[in-house]
GUKOL-63199 format. One record per residue (C-alpha): residue in three letters; x, z, y. Coordinates in steps of 0.5 Angstrom, whole numbers, padded with zeros to 4 digits, always signed. Layout:
<sites>
AlaXZY...
</sites>
This chain:
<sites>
Unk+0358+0134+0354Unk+0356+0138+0348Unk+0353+0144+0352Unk+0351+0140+0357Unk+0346+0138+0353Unk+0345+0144+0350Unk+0343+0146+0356Unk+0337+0141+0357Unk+0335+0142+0351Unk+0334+0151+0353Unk+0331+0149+0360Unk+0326+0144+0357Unk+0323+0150+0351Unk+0324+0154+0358Unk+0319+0150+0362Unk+0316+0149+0355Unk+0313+0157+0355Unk+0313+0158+0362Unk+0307+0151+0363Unk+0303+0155+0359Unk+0304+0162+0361Unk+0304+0161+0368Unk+0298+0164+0372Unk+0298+0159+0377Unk+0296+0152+0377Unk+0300+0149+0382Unk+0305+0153+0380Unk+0304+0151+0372Unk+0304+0144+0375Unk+0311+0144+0378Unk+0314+0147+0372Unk+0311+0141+0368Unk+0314+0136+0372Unk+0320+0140+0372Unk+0320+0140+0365Unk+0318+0132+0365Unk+0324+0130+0369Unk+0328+0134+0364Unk+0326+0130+0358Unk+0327+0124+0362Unk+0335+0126+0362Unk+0334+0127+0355Unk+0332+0120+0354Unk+0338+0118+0357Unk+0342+0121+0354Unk+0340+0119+0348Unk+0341+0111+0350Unk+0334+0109+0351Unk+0333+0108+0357Unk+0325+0105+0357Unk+0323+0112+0355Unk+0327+0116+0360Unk+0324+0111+0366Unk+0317+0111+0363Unk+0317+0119+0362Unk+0321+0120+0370Unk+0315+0115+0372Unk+0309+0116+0368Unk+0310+0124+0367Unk+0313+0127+0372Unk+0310+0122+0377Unk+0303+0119+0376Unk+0301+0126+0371Unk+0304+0130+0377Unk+0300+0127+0383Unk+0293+0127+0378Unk+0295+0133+0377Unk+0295+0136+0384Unk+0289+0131+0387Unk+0285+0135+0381Unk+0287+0142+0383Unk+0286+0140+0391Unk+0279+0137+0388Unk+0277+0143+0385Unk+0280+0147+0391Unk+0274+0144+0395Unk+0270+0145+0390Unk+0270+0152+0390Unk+0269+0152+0398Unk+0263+0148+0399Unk+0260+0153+0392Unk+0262+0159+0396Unk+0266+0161+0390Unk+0270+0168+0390Unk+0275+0166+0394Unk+0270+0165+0400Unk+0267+0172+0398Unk+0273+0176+0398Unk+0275+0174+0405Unk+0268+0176+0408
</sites>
């Protein structure tokens, strides 16, 4: 069980540094889910159990979606501007 949460424990630093240093934005907030529902494991493990389900529903749930409408909405932005990304396809 020891190296089990030790093992949680690297997978949550990793995501940690990789949320950060990712380029993408989409691929940014995968992670950050990712590391949310790991943390919501943690809190389990941890015997307390209103935070793993707040964490798993709060963070990894509703932050992700806002998250993602946010990235669709400044998508369309972006296009309805002529921003780069419609310059670089003419």
């Amino acid at each position: 069980m020891e190296t089990f949460k030790l093992l949680l424990l690297v997978f949550l630093i990793l995501c940690a540094i990789s949320a950060s240093l990712i380029k993408n934005p989409l691929l940014s907030v995968i992670v950050f889910m990712s590391y949310s529902l790991i943390m919501s494991i943690i809190w389990f493990l941890l015997e307390s159990p209103d935070l793993a389900i707040t964490e798993a529903a709060v963070g990894a749930g509703v932050s992700s979606i806002l998250f993602f409408v946010t990235l669709r909405k400044l998508k369309a932005l972006s296009e309805a501007k002529g921003g780069p990304d419609e310059q670089d396809q003419k």
